[in-house]
PyMOL commands that place a pseudoatom at each C-alpha (Angstrom):
pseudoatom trace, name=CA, resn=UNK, resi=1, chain=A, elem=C, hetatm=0, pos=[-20.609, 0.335, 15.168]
pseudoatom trace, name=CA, resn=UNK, resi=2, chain=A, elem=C, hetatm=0, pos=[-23.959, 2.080, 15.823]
pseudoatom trace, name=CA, resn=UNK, resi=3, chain=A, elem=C, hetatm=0, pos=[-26.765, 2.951, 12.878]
pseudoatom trace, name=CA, resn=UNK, resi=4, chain=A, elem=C, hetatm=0, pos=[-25.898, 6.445, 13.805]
pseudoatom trace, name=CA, resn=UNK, resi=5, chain=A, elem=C, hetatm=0, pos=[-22.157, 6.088, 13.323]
pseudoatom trace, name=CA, resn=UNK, resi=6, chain=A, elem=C, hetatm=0, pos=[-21.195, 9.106, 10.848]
pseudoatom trace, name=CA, resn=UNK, resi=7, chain=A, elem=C, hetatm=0, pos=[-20.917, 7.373, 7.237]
pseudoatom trace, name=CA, resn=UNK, resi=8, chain=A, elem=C, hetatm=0, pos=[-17.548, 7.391, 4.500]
pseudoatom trace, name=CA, resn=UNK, resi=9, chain=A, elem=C, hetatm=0, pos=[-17.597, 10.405, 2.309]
pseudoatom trace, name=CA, resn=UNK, resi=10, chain=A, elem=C, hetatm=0, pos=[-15.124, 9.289, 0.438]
pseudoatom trace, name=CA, resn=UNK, resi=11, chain=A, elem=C, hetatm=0, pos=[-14.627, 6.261, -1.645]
pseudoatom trace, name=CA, resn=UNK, resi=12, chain=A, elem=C, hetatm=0, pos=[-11.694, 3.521, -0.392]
pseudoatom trace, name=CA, resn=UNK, resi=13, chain=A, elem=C, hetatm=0, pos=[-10.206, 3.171, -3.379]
pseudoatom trace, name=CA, resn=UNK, resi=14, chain=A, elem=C, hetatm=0, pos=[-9.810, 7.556, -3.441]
pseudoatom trace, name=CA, resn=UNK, resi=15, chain=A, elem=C, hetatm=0, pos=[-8.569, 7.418, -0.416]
pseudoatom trace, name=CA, resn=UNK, resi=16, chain=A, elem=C, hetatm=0, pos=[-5.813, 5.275, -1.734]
pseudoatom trace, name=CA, resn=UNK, resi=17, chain=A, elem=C, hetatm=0, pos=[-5.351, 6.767, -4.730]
pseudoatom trace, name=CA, resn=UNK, resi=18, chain=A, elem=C, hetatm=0, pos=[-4.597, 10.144, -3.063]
pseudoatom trace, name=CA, resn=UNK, resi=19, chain=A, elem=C, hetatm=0, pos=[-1.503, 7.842, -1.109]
pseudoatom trace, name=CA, resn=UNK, resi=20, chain=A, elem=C, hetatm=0, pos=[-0.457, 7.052, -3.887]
pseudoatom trace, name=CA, resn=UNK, resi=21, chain=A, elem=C, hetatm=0, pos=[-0.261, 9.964, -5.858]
pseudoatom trace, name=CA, resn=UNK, resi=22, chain=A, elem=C, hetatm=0, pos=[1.242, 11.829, -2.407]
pseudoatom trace, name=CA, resn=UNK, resi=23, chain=A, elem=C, hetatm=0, pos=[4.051, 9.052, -2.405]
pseudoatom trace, name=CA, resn=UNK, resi=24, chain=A, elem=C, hetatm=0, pos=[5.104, 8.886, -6.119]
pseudoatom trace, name=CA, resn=UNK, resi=25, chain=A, elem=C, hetatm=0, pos=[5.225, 12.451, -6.660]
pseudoatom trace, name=CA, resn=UNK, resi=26, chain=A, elem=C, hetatm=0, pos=[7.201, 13.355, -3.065]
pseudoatom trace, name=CA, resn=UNK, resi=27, chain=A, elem=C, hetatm=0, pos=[4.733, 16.035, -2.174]
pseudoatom trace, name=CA, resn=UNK, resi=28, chain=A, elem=C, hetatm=0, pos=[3.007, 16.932, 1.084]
pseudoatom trace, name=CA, resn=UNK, resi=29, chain=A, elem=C, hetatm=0, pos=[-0.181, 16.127, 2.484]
pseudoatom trace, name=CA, resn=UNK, resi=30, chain=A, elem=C, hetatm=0, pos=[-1.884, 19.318, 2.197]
pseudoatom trace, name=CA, resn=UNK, resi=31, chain=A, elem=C, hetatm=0, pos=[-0.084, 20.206, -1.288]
pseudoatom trace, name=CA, resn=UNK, resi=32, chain=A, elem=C, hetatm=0, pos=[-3.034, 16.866, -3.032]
pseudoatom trace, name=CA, resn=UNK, resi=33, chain=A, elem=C, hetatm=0, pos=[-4.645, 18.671, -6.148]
pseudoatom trace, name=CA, resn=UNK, resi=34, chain=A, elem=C, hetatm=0, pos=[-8.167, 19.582, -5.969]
pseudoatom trace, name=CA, resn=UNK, resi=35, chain=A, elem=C, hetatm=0, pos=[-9.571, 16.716, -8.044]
pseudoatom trace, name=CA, resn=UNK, resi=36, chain=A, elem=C, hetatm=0, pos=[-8.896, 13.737, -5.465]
pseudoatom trace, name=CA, resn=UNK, resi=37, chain=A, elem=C, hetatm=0, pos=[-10.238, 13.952, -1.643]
pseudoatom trace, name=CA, resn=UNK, resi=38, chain=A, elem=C, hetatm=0, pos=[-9.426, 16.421, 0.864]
pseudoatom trace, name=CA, resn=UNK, resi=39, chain=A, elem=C, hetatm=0, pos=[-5.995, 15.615, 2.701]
pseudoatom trace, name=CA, resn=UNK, resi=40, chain=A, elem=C, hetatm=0, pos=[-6.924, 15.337, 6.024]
pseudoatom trace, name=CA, resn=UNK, resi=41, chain=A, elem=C, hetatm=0, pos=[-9.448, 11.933, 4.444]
pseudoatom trace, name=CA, resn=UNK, resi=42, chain=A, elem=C, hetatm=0, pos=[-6.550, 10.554, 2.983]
pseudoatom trace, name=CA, resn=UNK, resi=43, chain=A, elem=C, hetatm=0, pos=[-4.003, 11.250, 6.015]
pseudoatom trace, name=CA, resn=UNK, resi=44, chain=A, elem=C, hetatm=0, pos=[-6.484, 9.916, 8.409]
pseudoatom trace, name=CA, resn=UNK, resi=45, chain=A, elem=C, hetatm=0, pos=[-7.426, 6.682, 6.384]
pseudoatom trace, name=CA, resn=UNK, resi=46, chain=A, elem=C, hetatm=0, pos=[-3.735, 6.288, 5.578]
pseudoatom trace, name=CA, resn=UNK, resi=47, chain=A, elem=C, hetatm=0, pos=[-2.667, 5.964, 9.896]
pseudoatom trace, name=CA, resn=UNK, resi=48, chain=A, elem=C, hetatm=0, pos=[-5.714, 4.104, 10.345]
pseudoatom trace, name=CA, resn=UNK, resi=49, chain=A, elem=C, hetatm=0, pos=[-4.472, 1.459, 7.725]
pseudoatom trace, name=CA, resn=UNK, resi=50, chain=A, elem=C, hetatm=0, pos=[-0.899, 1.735, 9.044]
pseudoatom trace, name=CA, resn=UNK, resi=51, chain=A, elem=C, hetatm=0, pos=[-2.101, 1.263, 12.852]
pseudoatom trace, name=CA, resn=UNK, resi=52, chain=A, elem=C, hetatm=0, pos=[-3.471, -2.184, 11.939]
pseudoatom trace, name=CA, resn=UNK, resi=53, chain=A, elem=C, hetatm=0, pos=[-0.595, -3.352, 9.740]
pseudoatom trace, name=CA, resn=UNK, resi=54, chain=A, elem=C, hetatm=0, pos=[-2.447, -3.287, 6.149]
pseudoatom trace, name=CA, resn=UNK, resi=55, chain=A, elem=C, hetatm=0, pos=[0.784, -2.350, 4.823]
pseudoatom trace, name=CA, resn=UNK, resi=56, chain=A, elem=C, hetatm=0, pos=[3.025, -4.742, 6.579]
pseudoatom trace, name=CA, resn=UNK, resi=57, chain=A, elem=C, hetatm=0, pos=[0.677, -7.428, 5.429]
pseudoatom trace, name=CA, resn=UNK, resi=58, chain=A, elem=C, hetatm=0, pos=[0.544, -6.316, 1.725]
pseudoatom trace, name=CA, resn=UNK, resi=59, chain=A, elem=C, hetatm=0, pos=[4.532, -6.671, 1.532]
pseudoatom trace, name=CA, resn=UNK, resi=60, chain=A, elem=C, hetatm=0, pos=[4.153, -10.085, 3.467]
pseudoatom trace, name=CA, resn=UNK, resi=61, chain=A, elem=C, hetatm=0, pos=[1.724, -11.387, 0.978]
pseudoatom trace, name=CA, resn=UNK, resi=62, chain=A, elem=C, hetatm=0, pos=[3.488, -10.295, -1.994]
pseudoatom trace, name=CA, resn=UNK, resi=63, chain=A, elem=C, hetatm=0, pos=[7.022, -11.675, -0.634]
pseudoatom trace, name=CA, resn=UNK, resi=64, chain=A, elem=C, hetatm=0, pos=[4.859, -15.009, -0.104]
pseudoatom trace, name=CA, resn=UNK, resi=65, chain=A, elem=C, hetatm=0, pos=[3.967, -14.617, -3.761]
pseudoatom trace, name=CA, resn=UNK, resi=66, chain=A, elem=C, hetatm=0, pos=[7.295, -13.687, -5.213]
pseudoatom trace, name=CA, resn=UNK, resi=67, chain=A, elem=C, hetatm=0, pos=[8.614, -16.395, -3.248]
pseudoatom trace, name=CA, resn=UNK, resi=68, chain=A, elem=C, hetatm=0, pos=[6.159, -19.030, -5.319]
pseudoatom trace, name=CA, resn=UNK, resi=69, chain=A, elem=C, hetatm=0, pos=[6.988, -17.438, -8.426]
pseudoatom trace, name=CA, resn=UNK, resi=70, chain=A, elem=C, hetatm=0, pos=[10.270, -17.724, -8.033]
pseudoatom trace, name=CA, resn=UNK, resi=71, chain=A, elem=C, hetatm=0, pos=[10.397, -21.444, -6.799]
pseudoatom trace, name=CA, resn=UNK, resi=72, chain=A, elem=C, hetatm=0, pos=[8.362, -22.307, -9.902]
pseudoatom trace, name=CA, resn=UNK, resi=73, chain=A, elem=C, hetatm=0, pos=[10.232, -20.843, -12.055]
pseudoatom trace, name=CA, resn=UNK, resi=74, chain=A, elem=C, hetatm=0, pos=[13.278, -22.243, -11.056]
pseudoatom trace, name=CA, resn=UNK, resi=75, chain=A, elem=C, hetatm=0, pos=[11.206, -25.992, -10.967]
pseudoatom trace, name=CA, resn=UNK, resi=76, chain=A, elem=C, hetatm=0, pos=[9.956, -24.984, -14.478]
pseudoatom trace, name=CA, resn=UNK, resi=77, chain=A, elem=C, hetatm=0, pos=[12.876, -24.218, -16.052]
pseudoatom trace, name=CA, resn=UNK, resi=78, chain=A, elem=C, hetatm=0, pos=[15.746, -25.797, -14.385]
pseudoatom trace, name=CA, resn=UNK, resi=79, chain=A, elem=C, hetatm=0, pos=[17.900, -22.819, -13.891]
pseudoatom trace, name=CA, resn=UNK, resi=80, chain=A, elem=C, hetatm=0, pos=[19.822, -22.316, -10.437]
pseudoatom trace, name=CA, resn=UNK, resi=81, chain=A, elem=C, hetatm=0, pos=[20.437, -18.553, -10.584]
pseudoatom trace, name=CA, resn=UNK, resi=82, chain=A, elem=C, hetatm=0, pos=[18.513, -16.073, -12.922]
pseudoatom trace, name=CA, resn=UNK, resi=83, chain=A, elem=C, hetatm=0, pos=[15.518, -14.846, -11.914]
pseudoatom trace, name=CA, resn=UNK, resi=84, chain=A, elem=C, hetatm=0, pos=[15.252, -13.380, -8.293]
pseudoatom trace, name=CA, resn=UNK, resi=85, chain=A, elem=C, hetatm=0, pos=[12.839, -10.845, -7.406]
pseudoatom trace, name=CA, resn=UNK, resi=86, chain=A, elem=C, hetatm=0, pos=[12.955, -9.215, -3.696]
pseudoatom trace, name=CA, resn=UNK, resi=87, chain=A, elem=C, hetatm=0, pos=[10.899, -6.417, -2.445]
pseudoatom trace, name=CA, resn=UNK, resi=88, chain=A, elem=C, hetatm=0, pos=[11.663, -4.350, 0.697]
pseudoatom trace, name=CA, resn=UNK, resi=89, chain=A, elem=C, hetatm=0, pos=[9.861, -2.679, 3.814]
pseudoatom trace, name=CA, resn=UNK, resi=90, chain=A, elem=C, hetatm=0, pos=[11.306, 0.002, 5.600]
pseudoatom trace, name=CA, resn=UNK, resi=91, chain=A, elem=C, hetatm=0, pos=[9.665, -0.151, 9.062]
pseudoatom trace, name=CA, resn=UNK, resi=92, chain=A, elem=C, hetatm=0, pos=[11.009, 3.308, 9.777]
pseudoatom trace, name=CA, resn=UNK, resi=93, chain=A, elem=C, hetatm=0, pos=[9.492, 4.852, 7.180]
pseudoatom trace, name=CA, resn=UNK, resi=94, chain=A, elem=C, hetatm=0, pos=[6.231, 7.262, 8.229]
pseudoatom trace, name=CA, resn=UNK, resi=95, chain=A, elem=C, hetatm=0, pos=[3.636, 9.048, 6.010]
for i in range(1, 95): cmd.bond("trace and resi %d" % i, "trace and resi %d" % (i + 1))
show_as sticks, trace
zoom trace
């Protein structure tokens, strides 16, 4: 990237904040309340993350976490069945 490369005008973290206040409250991108970042920020961080798999890694990592949690807990307490904790990715799904 060059020195003259335009610069962020929005903070990462507001960026994702705006994706997830889009996804838990169903609405669309250009209905975002005035008090996070303009939509078209958010939508075009959001397919920039998506079009190098930060997503599909998040949901990898955490499986890989649940996963250890899991085995420990079953190592910890003896128990066969109990606690099981999944997560899911839909691949289909599209902001």
């Amino acid at each position: 990237m060059t020195e003259d490369a335009q610069q962020r005008h929005h903070d990462l973290r507001e960026l994702f904040n705006c994706l997830r206040y889009m996804i838990r409250y169903g609405i669309a991108w250009r209905a975002m309340p005035n008090d996070l970042p303009p939509w078209t920020a958010a939508y075009q961080q959001a397919r920039r993350w998506m079009e190098v798999g930060c997503f599909e890694a998040v949901v990898h990592d955490l499986r890989a976490v649940l996963r250890h949690a899991n085995q420990n807990f079953h190592r910890k307490t003896g128990l066969d069945g109990g606690l099981f904790i999944t997560i899911s990715y839909h691949p289909g799904y599209t902001l």
